[in-house]
N, C-alpha and C positions, 0 to 999 in steps of 0.2 A: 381649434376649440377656443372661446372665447371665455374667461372668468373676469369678475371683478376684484381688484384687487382686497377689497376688505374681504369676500369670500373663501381666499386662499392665503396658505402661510406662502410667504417667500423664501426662497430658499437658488443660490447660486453656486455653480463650480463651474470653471474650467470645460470638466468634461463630468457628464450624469449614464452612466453604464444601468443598464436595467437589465435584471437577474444576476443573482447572485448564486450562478454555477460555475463550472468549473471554468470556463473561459471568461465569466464577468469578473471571478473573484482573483484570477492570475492577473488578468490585465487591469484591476485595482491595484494590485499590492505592486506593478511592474511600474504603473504611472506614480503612484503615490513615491515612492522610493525614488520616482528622478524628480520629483517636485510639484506635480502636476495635480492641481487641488482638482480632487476629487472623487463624488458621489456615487456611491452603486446601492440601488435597490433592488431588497429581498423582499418578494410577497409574504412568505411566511413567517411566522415567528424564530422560527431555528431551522437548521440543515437536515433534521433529524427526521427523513422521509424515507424508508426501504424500497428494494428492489429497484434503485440506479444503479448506474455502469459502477462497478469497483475495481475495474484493471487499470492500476497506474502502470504504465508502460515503460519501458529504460529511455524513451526517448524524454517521456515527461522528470521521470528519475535524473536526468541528466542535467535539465535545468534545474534541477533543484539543489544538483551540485553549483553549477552555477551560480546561480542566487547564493550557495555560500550555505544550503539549508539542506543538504543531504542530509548527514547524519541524525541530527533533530530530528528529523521527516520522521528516520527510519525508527525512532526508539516508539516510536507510535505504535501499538498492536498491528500486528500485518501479516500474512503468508506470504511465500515466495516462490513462485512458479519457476523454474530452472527451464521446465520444455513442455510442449503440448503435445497431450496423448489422446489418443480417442481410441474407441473401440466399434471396430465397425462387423456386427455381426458376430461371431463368438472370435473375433481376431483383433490383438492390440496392435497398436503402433504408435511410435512417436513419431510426431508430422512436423513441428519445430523446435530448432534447438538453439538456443540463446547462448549459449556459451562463447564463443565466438564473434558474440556482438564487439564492436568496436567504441563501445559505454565503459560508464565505470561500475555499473550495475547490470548486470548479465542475469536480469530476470524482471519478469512481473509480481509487482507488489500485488498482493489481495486485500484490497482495506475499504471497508465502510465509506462511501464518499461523503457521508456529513463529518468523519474523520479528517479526509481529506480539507474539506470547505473549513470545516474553525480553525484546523493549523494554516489556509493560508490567510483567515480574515485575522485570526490573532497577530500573523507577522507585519498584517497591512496594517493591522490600529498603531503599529510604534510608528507609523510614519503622520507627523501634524498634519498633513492634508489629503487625507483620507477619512471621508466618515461612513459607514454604514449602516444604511437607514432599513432597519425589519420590519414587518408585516407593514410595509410601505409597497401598495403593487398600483404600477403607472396604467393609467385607464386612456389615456389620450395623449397627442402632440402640441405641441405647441408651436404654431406656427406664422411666420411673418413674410410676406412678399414671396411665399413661396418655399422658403427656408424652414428649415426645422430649428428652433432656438429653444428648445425646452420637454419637459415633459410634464404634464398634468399627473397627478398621484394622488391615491389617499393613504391614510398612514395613524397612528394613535391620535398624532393632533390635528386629526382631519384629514381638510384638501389641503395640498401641495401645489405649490408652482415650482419647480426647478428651473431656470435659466439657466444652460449653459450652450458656451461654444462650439459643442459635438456629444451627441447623443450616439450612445452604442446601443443595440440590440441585442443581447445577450441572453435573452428569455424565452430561448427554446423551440422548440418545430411548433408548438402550438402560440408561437409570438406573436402579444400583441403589439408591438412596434412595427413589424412588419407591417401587420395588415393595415396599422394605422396608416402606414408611410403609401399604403395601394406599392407595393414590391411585387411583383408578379413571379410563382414560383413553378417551376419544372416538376411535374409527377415523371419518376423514375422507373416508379411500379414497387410493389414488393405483394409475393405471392403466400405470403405467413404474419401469422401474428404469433405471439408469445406467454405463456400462463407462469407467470411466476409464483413461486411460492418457499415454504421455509420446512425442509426435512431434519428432525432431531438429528443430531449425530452423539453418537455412542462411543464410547471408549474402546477401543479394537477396532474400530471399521478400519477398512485398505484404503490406501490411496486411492480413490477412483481414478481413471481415466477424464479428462476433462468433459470431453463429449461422447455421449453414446446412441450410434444410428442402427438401427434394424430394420426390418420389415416395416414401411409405414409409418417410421416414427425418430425424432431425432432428441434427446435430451443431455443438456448441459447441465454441471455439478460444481459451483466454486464451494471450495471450501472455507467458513468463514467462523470456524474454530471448535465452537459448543451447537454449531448446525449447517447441514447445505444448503444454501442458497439454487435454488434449482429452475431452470428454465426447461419447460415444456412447449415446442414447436408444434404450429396446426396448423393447416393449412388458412387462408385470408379469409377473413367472417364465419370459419368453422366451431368460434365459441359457445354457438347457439344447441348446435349438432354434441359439443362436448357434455354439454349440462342435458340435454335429452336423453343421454345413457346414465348418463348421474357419475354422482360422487363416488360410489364403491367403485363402478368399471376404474374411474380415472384413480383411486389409490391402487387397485390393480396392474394400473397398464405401467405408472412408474414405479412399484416396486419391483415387476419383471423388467424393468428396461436397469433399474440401477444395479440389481443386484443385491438391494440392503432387505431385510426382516419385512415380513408387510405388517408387523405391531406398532411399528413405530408412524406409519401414514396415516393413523388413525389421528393422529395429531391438527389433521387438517381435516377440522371439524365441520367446518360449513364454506359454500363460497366464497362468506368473506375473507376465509384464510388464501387465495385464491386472486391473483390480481394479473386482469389481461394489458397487454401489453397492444396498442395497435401500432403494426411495425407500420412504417413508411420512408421513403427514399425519396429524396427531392431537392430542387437546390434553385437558388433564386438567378435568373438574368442577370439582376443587376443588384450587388448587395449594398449598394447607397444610393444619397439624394443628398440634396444641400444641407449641412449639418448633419448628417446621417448616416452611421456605418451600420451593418449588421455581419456579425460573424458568430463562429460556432454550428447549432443545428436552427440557429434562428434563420442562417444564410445558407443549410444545407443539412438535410436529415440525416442521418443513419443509417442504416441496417445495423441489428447487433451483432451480424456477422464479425468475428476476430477483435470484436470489444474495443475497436479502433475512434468510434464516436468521442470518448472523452478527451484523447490525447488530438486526434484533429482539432479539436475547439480550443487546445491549449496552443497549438502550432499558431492557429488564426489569433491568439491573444498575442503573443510573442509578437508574431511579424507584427501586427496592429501598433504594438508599441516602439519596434525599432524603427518603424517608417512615420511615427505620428508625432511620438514626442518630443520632435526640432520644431514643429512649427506646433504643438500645443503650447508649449514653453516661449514662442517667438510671439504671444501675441495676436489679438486680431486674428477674424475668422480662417476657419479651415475650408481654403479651394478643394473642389472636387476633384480635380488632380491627385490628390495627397490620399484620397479616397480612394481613388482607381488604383493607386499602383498597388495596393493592400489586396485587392483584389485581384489582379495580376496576380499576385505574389503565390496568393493560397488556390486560386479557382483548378490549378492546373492539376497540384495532387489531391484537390478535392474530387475531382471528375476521372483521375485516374481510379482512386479508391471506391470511388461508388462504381463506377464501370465494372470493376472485378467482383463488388457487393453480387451486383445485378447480374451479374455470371452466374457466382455459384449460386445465387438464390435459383434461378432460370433453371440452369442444368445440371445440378446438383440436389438444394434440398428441396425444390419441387417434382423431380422424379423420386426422391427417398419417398416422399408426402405421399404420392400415388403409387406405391410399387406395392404389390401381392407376393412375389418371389422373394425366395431367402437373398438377403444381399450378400454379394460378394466383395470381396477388395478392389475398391479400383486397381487399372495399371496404375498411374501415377503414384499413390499410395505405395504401392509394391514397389516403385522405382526408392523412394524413400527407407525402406527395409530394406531393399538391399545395398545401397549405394549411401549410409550415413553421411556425409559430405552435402550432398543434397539438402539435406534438414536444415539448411543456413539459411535457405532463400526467403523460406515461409518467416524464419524466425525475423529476417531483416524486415519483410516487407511487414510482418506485425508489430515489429518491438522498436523499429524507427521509422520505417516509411518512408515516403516519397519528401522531399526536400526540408527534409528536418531543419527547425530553426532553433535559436541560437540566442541566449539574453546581451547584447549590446546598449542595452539603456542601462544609463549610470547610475549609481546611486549617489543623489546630489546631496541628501541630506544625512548633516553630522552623525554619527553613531550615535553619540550620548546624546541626540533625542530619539533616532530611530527606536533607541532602545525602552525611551518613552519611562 
């Protein structure tokens, strides 16, 4: 893309991160803290968007001990999930048990992720070479011989030009850095989409079970204090099919699936209390170019399967920064080497985790989706009832995962200005 300079404002860092979610805003505050001026853009005004991922994981909990920011985190409003329970059919179980983990937090936070996002942009503004630019959302690249050296933006004081030495892509499965960059991505498949929405909660309710499957139908319940946050599972493009029986059948179908009062559903007054989720799985060939990283779900989608999406993207911000910021700090551009090994790094448990996604999507909740018969317990499920010990495995592969990382970038700048 070509501007005139009196057309756009100028503006330079180091490094220009675009989105300001969970993996743009860790790997600002991780650069910014070893010195590394710079930029990350948030298209919108504030964080303040419902129905995102809110499971902070122990492995993400862990670097925040790291960082030196546990405690702080934690005095933040939050639930904490000890172990994951579902009910599958008129029968509970607990299917993982964090206890065990080998963290300093043996559980899942439940917390608002725009919660999340201002406490880490708040710890990123004490560092001087950090700015964050709001309802500044990047339209195009900037591009020289080839190279990506920038990102075009509009922003309050217009058009932007950013110039920097490494652009991130941080802004999500529907990213425009990607597409700008022409990145070619892998369809995984995903056989479900998702109906989020917001159930009163009442003083006495029980603990629910986290997830509950029957006949035909599978729903998720976090608890997020004065309400559920509740996801409703259907089968792929079946939105159109939900809204043809209407609104009464669907406060029907999830007051019989949660077990709570059907007065309280009436709360979900119209559609628009009612917001589809299009799942999708997928992961890029190649998550760079010259000047160019992309990590997070900008470099590989989700399933919301085990609520794994957020803490991936934090893994990919991590390693991003223990492998970048010797030769962001050294000067002079960044070889495409320094790129690949970033990817190296994360591509492997990223393709492990989506592999097992696209498991149980395949032969799990797409036969739940289509089944007529009462469901039974799985075996495996029953292996887990009877033999507790078991329950470690789910909890591990949830709650850290496949090659957890680890903050090794320094914090270069003085406290008494950190602390700003």
């Amino acid at each position: 893309m070509e501007r005139t300079a009196a057309a756009s404002t100028l503006l330079s860092a180091r490094c220009c991160i675009v989105g300001g979610g969970p993996a743009g805003m860790m790997l600002g505050l991780l650069l910014a803290r070893a010195g590394v001026d710079t930029i990350v853009l948030e298209k919108h005004n504030d964080f303040l968007r419902d129905f995102r991922g809110d499971t902070i994981h122990p492995s993400t909990l862990e670097l925040m001990y790291e960082l030196g920011l546990l405690d702080e985190f934690l005095k933040r409003p939050h639930n904490e999930l000890a172990q994951i329970e579902g009910q599958i059919g008129n029968e509970r179980v607990v299917i993982g048990d964090f206890s065990h983990l080998p963290t300093r937090c043996k559980f899942i936070a439940l917390m608002p992720q725009w919660d999340f996002l201002d406490f880490l942009a708040e710890r990123a503004r004490r560092y001087p070479s950090f700015r964050l630019e709001m309802e500044c959302e990047a339209d195009d690249l900037l591009i020289e011989n080839g190279r990506v050296v920038g990102v075009a933006a509009r922003g309050p004081r217009g058009a932007l030009d950013i110039r920097a030495a490494l652009v991130i892509g941080a802004d999500g499965r529907h990213s425009t850095v990607r597409a700008k960059a022409r990145l070619e991505s892998r369809d995984l498949g995903a056989p479900i989409d998702v109906l989020w929405m917001r159930v009163p909660k009442q003083p006495g309710d029980a603990i629910a079970p986290l997830g509950r499957i029957d006949t035909g139908r599978i729903l998720v319940m976090l608890d997020r204090g004065d309400y559920w946050q509740s996801a409703f599972v259907i089968p792929k493009g079946g939105y159109d099919e939900v809204r043809r029986y209407g609104l009464e059948a669907l406060r029907d179908e999830i007051a019989r699936l949660s077990g709570l009062d059907r007065a309280r559903f009436e709360a979900l007054a119209d559609w628009n209390d009612i917001k589809l989720l299009t799942v999708a799985v997928d992961r890029l060939d190649r998550w760079h170019r010259p000047g160019l990283l992309c990590i997070g779900d900008a470099a590989h989608a989700m399933s919301p399967i085990g609520g794994v999406g957020i803490n991936l993207a934090i893994q990919d911000a991590v390693a991003a920064a223990n492998l970048l910021v010797p030769v962001l700090r050294g000067g002079g551009s960044i070889d495409d080497a320094a790129l690949a090994r970033v990817q190296r790094r994360r591509e492997l448990p990223t393709r492990i985790i989506q592999r097992m996604q696209v498991l149980i999507q395949d032969r799990v909740i797409r036969r739940v989706l289509a089944s007529t018969a009462p469901i039974e317990l799985p075996w495996a499920l029953r292996m887990l009832r009877r033999w507790p010990v078991l329950r470690r495995l789910p909890a591990r592969l949830v709650g850290i995962g496949f090659r957890p990382e680890h903050v090794e970038t320094p914090e270069l700048v003085p406290p008494s200005r950190a602390q700003g």
